[in-house]
PDB file with one MODEL, atoms N, CA, C and O in Angstrom:
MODEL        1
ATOM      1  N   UNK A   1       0.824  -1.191   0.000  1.00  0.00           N
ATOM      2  CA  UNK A   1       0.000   0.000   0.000  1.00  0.00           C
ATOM      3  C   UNK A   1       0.871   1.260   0.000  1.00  0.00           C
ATOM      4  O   UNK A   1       0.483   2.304  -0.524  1.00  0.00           O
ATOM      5  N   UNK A   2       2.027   1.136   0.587  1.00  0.00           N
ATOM      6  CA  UNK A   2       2.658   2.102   0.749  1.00  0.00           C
ATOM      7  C   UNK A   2       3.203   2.642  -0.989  1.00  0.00           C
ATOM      8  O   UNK A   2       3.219   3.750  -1.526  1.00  0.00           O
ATOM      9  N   UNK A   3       3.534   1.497  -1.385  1.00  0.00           N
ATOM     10  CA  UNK A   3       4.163   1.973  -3.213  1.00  0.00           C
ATOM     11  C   UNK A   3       3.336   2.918  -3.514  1.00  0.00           C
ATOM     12  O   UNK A   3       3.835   4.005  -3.805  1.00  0.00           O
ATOM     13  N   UNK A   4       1.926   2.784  -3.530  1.00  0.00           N
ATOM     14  CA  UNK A   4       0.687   3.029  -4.239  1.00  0.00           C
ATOM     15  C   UNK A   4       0.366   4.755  -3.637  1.00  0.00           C
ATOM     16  O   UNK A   4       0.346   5.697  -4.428  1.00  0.00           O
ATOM     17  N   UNK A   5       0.058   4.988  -1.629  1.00  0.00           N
ATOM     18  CA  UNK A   5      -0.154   6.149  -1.864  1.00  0.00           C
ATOM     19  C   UNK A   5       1.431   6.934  -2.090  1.00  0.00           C
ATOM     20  O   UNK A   5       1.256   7.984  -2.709  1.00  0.00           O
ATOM     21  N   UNK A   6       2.510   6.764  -1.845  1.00  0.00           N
ATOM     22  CA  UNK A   6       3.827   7.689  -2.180  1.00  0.00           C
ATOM     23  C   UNK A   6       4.109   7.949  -3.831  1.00  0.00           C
ATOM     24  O   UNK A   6       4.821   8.881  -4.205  1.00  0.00           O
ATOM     25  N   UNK A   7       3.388   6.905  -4.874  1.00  0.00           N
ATOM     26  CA  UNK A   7       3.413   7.427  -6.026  1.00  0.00           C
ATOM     27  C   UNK A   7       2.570   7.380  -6.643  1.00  0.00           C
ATOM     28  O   UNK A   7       2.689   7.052  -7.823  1.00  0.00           O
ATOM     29  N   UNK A   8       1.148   7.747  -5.988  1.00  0.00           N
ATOM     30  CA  UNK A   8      -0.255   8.359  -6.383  1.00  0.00           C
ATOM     31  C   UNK A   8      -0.044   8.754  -7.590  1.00  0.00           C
ATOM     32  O   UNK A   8      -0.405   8.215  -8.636  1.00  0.00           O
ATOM     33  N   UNK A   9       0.913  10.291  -7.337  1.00  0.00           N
ATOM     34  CA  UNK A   9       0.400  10.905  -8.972  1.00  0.00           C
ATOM     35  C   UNK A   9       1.462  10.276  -9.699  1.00  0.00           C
ATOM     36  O   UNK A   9       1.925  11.163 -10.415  1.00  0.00           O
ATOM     37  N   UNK A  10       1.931   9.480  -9.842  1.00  0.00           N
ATOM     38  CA  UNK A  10       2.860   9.277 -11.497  1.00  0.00           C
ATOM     39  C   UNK A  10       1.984   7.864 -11.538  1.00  0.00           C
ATOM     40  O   UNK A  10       1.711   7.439 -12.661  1.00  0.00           O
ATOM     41  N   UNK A  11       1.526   7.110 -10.382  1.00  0.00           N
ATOM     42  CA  UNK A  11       0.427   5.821 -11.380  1.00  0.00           C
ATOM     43  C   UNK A  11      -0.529   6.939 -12.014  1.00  0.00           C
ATOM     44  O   UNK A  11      -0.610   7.262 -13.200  1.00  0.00           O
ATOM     45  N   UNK A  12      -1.069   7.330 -11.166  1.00  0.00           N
ATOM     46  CA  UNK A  12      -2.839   8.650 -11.967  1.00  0.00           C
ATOM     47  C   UNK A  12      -2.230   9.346 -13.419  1.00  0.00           C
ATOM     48  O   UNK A  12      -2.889   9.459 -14.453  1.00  0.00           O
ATOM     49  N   UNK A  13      -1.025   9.717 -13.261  1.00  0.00           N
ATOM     50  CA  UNK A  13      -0.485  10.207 -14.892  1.00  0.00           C
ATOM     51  C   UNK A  13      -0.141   9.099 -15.691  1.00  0.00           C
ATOM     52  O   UNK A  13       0.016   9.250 -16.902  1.00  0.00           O
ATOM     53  N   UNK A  14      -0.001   7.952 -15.123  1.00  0.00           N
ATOM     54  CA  UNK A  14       0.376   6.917 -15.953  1.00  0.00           C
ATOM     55  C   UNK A  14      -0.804   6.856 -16.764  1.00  0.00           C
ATOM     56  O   UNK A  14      -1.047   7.108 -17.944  1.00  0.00           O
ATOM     57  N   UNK A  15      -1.488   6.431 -15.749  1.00  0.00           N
ATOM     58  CA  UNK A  15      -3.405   5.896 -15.896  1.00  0.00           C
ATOM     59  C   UNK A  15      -4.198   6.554 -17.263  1.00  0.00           C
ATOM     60  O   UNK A  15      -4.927   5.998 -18.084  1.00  0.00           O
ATOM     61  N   UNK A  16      -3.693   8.135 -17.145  1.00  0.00           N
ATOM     62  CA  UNK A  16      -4.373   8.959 -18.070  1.00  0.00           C
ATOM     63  C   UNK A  16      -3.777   8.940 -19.116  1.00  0.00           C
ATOM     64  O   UNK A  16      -4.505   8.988 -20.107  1.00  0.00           O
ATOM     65  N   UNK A  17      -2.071   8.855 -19.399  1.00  0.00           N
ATOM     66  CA  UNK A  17      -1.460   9.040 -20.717  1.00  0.00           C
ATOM     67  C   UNK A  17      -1.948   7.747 -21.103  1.00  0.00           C
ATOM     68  O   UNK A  17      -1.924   7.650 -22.330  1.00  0.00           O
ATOM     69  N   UNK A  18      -2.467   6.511 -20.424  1.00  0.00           N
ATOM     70  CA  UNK A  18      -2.905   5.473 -21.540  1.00  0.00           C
ATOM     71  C   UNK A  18      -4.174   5.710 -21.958  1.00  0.00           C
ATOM     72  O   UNK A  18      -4.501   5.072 -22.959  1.00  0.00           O
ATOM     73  N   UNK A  19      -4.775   6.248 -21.613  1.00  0.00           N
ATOM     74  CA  UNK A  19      -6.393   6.346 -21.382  1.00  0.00           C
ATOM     75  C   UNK A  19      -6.136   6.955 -22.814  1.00  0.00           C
ATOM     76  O   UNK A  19      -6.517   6.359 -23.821  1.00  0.00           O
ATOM     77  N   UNK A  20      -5.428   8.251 -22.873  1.00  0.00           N
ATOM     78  CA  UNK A  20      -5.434   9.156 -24.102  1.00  0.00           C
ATOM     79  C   UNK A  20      -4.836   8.033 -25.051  1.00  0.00           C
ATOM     80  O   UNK A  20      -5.526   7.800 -26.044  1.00  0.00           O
ATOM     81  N   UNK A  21      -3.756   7.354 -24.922  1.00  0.00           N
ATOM     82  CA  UNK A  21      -3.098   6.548 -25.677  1.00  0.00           C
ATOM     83  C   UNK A  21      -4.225   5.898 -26.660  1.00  0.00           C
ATOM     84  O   UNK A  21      -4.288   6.065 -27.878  1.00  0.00           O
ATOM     85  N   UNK A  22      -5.178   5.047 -25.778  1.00  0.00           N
ATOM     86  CA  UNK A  22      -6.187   4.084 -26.342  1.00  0.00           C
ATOM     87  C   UNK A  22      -7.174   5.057 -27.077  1.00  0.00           C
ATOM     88  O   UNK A  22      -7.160   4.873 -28.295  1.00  0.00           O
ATOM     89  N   UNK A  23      -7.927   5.925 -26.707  1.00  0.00           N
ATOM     90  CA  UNK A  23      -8.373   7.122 -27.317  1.00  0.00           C
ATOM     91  C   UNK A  23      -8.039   7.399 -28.573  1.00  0.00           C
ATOM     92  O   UNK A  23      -8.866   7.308 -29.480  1.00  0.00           O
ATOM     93  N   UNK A  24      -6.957   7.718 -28.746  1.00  0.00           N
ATOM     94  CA  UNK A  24      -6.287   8.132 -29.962  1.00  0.00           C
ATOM     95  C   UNK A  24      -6.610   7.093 -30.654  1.00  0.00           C
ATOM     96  O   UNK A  24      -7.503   7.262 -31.484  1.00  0.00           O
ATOM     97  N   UNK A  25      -6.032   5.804 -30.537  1.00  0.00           N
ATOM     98  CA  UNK A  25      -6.356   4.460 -31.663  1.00  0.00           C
ATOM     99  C   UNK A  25      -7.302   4.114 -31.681  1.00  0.00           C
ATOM    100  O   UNK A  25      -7.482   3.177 -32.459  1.00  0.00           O
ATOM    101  N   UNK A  26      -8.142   4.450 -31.124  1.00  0.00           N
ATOM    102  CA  UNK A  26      -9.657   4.231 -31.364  1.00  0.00           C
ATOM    103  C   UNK A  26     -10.350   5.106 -32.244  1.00  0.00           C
ATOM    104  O   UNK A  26     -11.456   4.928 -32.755  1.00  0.00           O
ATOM    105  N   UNK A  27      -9.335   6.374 -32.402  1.00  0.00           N
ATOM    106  CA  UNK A  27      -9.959   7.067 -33.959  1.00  0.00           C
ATOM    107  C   UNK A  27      -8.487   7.177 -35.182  1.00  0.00           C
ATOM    108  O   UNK A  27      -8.045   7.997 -35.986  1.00  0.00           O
ATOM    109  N   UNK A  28      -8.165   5.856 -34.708  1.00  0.00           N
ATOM    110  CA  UNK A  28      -7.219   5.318 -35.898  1.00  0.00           C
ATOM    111  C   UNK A  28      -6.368   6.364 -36.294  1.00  0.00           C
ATOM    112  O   UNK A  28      -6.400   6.946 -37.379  1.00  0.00           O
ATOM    113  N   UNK A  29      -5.411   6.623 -35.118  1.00  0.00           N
ATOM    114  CA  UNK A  29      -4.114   7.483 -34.780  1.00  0.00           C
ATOM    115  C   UNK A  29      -4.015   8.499 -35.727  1.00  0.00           C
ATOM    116  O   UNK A  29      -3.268   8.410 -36.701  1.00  0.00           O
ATOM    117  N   UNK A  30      -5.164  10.053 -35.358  1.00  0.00           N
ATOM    118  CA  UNK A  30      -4.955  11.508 -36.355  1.00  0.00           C
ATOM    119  C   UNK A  30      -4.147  11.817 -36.320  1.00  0.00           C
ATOM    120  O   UNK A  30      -3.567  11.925 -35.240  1.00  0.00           O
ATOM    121  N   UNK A  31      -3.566  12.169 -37.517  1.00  0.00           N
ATOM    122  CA  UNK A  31      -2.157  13.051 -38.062  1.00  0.00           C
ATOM    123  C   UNK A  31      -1.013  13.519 -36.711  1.00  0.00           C
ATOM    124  O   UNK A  31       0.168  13.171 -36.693  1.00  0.00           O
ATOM    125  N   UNK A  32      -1.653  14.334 -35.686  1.00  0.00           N
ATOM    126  CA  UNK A  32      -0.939  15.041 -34.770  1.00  0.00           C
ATOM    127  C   UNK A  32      -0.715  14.239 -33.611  1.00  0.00           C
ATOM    128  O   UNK A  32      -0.206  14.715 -32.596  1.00  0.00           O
ATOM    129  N   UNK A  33      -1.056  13.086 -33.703  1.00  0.00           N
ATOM    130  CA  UNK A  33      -1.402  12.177 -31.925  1.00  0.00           C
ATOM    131  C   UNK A  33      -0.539  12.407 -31.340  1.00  0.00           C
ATOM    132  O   UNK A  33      -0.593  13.125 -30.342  1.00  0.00           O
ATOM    133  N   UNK A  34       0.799  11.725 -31.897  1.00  0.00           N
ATOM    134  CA  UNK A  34       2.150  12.680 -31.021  1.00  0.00           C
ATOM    135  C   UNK A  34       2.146  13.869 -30.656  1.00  0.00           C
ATOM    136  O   UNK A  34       2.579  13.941 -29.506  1.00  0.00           O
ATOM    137  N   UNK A  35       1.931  14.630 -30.978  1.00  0.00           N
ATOM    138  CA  UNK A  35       1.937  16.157 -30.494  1.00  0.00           C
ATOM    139  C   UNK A  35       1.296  15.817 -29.436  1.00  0.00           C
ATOM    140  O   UNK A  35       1.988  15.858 -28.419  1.00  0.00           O
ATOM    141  N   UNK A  36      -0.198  15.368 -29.243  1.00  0.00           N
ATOM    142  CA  UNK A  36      -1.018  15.239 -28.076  1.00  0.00           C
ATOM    143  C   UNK A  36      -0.268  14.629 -26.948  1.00  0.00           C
ATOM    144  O   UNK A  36      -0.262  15.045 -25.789  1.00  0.00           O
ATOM    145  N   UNK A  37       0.263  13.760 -27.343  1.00  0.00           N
ATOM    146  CA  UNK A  37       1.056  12.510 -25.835  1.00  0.00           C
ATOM    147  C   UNK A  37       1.552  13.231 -25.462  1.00  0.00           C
ATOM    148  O   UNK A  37       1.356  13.563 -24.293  1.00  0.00           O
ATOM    149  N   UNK A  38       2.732  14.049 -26.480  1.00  0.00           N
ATOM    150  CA  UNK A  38       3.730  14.413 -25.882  1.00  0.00           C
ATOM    151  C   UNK A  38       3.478  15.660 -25.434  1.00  0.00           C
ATOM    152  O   UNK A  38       4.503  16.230 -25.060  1.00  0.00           O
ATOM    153  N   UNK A  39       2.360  16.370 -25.324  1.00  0.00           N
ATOM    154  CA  UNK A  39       1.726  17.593 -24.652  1.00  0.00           C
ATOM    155  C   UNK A  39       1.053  16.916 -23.533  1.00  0.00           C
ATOM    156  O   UNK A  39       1.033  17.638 -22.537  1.00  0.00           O
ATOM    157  N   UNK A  40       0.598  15.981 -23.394  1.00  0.00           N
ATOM    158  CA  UNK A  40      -0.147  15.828 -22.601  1.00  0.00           C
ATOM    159  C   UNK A  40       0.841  14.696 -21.357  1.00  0.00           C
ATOM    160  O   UNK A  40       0.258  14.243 -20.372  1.00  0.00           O
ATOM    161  N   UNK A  41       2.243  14.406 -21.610  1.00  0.00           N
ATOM    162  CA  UNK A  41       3.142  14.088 -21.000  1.00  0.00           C
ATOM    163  C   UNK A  41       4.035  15.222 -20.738  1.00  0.00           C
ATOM    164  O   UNK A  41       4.791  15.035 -19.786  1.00  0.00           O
ATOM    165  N   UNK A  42       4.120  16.119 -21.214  1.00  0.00           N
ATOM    166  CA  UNK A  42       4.327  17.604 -20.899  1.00  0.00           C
ATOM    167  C   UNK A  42       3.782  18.341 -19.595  1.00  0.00           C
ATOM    168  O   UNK A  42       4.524  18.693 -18.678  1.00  0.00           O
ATOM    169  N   UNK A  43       2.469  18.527 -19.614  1.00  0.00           N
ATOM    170  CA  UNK A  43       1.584  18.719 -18.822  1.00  0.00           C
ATOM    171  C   UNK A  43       1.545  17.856 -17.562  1.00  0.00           C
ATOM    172  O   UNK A  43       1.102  18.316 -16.509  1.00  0.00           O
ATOM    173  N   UNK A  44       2.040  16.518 -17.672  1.00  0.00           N
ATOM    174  CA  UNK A  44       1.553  15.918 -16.195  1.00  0.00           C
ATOM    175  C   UNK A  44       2.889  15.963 -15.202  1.00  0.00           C
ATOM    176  O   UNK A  44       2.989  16.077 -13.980  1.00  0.00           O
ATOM    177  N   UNK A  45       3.933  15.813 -16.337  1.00  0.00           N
ATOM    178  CA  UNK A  45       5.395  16.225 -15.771  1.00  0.00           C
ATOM    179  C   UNK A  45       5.537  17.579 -15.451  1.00  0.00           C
ATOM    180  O   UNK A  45       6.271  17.766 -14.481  1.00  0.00           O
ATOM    181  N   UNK A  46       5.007  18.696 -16.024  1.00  0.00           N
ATOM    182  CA  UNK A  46       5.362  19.931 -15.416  1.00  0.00           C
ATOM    183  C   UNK A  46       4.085  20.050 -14.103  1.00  0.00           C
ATOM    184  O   UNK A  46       4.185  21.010 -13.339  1.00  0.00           O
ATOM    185  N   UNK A  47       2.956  19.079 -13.900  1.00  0.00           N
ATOM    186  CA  UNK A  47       2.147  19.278 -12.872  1.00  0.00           C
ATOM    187  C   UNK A  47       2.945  18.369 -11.922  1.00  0.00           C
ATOM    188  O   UNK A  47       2.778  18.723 -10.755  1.00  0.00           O
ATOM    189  N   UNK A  48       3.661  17.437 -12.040  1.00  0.00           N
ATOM    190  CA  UNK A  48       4.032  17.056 -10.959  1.00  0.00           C
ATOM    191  C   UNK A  48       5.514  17.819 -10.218  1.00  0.00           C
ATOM    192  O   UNK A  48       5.928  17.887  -9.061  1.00  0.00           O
ATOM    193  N   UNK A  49       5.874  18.177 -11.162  1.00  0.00           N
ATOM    194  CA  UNK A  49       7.388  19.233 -10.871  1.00  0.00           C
ATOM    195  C   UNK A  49       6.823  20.539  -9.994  1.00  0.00           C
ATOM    196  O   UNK A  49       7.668  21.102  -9.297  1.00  0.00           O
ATOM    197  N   UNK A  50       5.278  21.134  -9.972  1.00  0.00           N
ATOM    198  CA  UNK A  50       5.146  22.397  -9.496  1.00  0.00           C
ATOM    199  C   UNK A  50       4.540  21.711  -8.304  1.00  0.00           C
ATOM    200  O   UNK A  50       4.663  22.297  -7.229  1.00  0.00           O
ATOM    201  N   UNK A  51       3.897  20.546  -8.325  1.00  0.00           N
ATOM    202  CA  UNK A  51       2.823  20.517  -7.075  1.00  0.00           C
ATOM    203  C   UNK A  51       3.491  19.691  -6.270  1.00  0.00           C
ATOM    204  O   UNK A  51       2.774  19.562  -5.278  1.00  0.00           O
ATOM    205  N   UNK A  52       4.963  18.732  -6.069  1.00  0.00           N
ATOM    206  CA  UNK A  52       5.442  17.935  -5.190  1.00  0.00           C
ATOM    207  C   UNK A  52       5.644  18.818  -3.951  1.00  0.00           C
ATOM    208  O   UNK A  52       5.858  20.030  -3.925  1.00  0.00           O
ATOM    209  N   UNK A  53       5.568  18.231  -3.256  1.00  0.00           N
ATOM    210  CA  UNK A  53       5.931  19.018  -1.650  1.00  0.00           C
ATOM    211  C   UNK A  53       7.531  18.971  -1.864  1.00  0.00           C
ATOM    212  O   UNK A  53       8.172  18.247  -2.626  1.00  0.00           O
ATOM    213  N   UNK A  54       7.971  19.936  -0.985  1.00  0.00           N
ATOM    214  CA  UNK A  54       8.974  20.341  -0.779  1.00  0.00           C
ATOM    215  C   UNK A  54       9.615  19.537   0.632  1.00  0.00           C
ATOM    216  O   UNK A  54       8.953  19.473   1.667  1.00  0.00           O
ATOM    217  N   UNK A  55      11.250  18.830   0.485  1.00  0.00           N
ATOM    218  CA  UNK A  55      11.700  18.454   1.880  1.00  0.00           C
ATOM    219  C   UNK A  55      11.932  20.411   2.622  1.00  0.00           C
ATOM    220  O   UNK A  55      12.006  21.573   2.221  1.00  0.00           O
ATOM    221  N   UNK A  56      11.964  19.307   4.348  1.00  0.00           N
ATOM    222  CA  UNK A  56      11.859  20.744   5.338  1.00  0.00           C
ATOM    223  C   UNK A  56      13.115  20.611   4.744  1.00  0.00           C
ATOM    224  O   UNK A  56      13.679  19.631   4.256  1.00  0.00           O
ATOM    225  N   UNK A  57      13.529  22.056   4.905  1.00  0.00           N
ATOM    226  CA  UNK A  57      14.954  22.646   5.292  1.00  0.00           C
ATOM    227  C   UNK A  57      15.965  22.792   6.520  1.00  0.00           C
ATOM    228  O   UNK A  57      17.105  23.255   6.548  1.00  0.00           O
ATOM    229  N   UNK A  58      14.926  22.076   7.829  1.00  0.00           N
ATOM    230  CA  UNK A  58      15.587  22.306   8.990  1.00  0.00           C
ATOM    231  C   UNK A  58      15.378  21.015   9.299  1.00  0.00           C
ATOM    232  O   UNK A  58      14.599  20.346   8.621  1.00  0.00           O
ATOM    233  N   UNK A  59      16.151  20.404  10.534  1.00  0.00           N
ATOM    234  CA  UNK A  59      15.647  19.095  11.466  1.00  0.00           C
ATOM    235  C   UNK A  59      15.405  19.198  12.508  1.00  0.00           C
ATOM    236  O   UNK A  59      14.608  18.508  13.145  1.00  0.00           O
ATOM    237  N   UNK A  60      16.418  20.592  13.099  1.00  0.00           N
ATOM    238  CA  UNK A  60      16.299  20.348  14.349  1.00  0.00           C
ATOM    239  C   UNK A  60      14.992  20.990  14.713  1.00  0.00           C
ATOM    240  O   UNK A  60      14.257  21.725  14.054  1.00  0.00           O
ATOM    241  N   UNK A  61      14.866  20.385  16.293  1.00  0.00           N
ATOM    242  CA  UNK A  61      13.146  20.529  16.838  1.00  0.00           C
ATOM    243  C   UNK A  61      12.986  22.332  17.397  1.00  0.00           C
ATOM    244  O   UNK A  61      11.929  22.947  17.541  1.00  0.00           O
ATOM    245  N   UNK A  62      14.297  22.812  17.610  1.00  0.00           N
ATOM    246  CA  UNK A  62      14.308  24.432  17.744  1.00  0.00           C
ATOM    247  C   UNK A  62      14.178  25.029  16.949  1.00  0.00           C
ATOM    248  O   UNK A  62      13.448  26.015  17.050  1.00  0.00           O
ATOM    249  N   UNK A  63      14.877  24.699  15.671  1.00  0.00           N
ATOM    250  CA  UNK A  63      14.903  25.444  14.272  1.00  0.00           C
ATOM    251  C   UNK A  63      13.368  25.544  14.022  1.00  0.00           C
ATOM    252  O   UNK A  63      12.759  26.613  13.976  1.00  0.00           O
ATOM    253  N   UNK A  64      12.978  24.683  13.913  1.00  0.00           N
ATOM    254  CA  UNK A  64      11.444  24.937  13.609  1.00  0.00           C
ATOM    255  C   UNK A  64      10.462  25.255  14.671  1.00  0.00           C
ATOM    256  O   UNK A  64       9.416  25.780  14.289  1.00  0.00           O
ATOM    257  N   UNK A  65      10.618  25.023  15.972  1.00  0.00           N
ATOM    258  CA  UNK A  65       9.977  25.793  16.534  1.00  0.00           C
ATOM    259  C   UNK A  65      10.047  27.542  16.691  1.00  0.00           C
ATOM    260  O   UNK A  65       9.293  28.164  17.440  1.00  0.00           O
ATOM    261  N   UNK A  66      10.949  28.082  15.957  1.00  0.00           N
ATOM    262  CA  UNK A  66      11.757  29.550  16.520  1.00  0.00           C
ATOM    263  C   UNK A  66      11.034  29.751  15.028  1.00  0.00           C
ATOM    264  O   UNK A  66      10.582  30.896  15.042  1.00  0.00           O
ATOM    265  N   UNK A  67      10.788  29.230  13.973  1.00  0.00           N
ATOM    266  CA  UNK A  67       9.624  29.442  12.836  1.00  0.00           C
ATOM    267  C   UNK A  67       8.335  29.211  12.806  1.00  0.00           C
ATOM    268  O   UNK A  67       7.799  29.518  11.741  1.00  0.00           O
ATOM    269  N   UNK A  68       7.677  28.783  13.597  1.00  0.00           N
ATOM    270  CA  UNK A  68       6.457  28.180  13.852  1.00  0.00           C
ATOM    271  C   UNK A  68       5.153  29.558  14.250  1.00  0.00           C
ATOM    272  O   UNK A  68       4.687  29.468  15.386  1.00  0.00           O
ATOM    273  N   UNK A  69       4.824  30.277  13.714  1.00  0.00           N
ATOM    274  CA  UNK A  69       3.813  31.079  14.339  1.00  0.00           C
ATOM    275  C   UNK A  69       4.775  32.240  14.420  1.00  0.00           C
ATOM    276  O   UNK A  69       5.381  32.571  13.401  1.00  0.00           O
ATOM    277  N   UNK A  70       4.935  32.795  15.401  1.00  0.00           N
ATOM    278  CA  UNK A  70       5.963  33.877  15.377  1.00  0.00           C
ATOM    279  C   UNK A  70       4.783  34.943  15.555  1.00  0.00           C
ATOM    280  O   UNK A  70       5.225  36.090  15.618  1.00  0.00           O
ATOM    281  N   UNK A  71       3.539  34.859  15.642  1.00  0.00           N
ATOM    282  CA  UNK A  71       2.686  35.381  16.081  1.00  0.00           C
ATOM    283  C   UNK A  71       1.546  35.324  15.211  1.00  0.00           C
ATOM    284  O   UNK A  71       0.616  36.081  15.487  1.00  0.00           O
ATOM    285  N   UNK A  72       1.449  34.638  14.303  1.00  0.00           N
ATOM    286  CA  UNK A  72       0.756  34.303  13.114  1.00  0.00           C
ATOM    287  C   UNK A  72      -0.311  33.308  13.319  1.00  0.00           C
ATOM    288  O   UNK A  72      -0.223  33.080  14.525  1.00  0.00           O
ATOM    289  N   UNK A  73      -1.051  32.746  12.960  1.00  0.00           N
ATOM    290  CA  UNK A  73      -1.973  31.545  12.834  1.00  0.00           C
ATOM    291  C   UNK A  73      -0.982  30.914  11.596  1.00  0.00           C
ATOM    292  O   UNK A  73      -0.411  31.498  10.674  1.00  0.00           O
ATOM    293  N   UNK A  74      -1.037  29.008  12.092  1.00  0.00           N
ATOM    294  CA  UNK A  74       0.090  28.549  11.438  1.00  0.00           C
ATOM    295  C   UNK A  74      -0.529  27.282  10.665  1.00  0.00           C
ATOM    296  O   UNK A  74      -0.743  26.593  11.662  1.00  0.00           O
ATOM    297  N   UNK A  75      -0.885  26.638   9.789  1.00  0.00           N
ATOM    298  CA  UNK A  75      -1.192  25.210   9.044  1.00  0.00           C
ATOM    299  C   UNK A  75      -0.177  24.094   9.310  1.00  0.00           C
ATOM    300  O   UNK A  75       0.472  23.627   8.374  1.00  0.00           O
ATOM    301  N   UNK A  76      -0.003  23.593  10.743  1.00  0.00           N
ATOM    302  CA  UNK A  76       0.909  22.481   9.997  1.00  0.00           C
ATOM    303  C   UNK A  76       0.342  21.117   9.360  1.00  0.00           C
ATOM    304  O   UNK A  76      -0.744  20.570   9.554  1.00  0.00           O
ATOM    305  N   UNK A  77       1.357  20.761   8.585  1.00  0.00           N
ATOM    306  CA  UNK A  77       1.246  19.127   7.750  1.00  0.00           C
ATOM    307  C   UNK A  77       2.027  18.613   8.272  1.00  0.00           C
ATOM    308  O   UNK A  77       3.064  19.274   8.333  1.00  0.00           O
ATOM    309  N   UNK A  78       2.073  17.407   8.857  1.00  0.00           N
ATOM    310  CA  UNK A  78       2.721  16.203   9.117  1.00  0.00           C
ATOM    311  C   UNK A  78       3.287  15.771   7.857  1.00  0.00           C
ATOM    312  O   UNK A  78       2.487  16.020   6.955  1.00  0.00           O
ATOM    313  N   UNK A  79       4.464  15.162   7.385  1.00  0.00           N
ATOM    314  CA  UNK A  79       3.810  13.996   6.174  1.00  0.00           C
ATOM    315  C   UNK A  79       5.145  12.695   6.887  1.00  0.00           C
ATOM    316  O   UNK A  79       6.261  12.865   7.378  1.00  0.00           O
ATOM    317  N   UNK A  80       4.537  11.788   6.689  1.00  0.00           N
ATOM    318  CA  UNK A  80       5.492  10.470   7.099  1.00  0.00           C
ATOM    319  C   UNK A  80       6.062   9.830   5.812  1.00  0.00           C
ATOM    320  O   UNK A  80       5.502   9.559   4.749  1.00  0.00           O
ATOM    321  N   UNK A  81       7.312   9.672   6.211  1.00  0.00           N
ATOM    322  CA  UNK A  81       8.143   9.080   5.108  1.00  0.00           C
ATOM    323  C   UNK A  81       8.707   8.028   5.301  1.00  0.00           C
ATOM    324  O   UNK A  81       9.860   7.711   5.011  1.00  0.00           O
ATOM    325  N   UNK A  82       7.427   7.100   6.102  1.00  0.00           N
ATOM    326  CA  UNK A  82       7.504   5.537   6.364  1.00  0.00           C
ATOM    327  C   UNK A  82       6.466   4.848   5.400  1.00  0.00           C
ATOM    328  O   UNK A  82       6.332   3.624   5.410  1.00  0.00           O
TER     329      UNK A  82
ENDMDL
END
């Protein structure tokens, strides 16, 4: 289970570039289809390059507490990398 949710989105982009794949040959591969894949493998690679989370920059448990609020209302995320 773990494979599955840590690389959610590249199976879900997998999932869709075939989806389009089969699509396409099902109207007996138009002139441009390549252009499409490769736009539309364009698109899922530059969505996964902008939307991956970022590693913290700090470890220690002060460093980030001496950033934490600072007088602000704060969102934290957990994320486990087990």
């Amino acid at each position: 289970m773990f494979f599955f949710n840590h690389n959610s989105f590249v199976i879900l982009s997998l999932f869709i570039w075939l989806v389009a794949v089969v699509a396409l040959r099902q109207r007996g591969w138009p002139q441009p289809s390549w252009m499409i894949l490769a736009g539309l493998a364009a698109v899922l690679a530059a969505a996964y390059f902008l939307f991956r989370p970022a590693s913290a920059t700090s470890t220690e448990a002060a460093e980030i507490r001496a950033k934490i609020g600072q007088g602000m209302p704060v969102l934290l995320e957990f994320q486990s990398q087990n």
